[in-house]
C-alpha positions in Angstrom: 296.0 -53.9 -16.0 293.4 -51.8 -14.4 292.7 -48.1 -14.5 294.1 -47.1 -10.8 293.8 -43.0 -11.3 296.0 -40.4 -10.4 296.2 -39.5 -6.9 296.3 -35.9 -6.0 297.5 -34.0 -2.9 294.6 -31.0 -2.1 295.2 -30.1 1.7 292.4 -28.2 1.9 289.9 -30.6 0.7 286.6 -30.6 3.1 286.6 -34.2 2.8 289.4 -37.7 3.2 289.3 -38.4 -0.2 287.2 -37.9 -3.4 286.8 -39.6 -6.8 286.3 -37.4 -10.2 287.5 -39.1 -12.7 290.1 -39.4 -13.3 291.7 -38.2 -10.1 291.7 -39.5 -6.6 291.9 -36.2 -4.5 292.8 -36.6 -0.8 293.1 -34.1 2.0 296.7 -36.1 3.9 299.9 -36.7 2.7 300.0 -40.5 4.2 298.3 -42.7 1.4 295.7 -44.6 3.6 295.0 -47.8 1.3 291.3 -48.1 2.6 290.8 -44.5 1.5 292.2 -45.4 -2.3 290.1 -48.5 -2.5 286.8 -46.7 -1.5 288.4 -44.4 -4.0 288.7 -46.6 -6.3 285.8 -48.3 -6.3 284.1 -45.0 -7.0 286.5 -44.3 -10.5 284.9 -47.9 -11.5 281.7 -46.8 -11.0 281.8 -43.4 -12.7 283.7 -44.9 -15.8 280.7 -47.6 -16.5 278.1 -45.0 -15.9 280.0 -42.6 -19.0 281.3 -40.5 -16.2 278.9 -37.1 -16.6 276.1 -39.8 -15.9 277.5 -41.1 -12.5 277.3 -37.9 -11.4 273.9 -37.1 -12.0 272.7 -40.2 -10.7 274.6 -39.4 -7.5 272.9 -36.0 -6.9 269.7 -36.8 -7.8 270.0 -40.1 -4.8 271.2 -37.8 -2.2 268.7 -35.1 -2.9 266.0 -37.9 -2.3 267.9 -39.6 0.7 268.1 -36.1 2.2 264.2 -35.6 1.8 263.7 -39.0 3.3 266.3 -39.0 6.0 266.7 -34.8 6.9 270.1 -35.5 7.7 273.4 -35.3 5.4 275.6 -37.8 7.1 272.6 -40.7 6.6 271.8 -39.5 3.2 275.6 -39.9 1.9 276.1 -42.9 3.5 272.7 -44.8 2.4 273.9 -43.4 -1.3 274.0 -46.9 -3.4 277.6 -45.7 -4.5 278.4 -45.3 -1.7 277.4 -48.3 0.3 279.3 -50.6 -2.2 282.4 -48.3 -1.9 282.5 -48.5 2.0 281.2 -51.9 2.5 283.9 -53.4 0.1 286.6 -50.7 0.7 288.6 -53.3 2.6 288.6 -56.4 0.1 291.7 -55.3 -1.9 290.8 -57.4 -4.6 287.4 -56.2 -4.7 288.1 -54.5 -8.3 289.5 -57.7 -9.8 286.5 -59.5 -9.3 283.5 -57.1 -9.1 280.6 -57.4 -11.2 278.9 -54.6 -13.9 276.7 -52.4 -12.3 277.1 -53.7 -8.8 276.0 -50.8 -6.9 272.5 -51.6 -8.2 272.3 -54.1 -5.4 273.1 -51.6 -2.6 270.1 -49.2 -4.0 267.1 -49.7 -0.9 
């Protein structure tokens, strides 16, 4: 069985939902199962980066995306995290089957 996390009710989270390991935080009562498995998908990714390393990683792309683009909402969403999450948030067996590392192929 597969490390799911531990969801977490924060109603005045700025955002839907947000991954740190191991916690899925999300701003609504009403579990929204696209939400989890962008979630998800982001708790996989942390734990084969070591976590602390994801993190970085993540920073340092937006920071460049946001040099590149000048805008926050294109910078987050052309973040190789997170272009896997939300292009596969949808395929609910997406974890089962998803390859090491695969947010390398969503990096531009």
């Amino acid at each position: 069985m597969r490390f799911r996390g531990f969801v977490l009710y924060v109603p005045f989270l700025w955002v839907e939902g947000m991954a740190l390991f191991p916690l899925i935080l999300i701003r609504r009562r009403k579990l929204n199962p696209t939400l989890l498995n962008h979630e998800r998908i982001h708790l996989r990714q942390q734990l084969e980066m070591l976590i602390i390393p994801f993190y970085v990683w993540y920073l340092l792309e937006y920071l460049v995306l946001l040099l590149y683009f000048k805008n926050h909402d294109r910078a987050y969403r052309y973040i190789s995290f997170e272009r896997e999450a939300f292009r596969n948030q949808r395929r609910t067996n997406y974890l089962r089957n998803r390859p090491f590392w695969a947010f390398l192929r969503y990096i531009f």
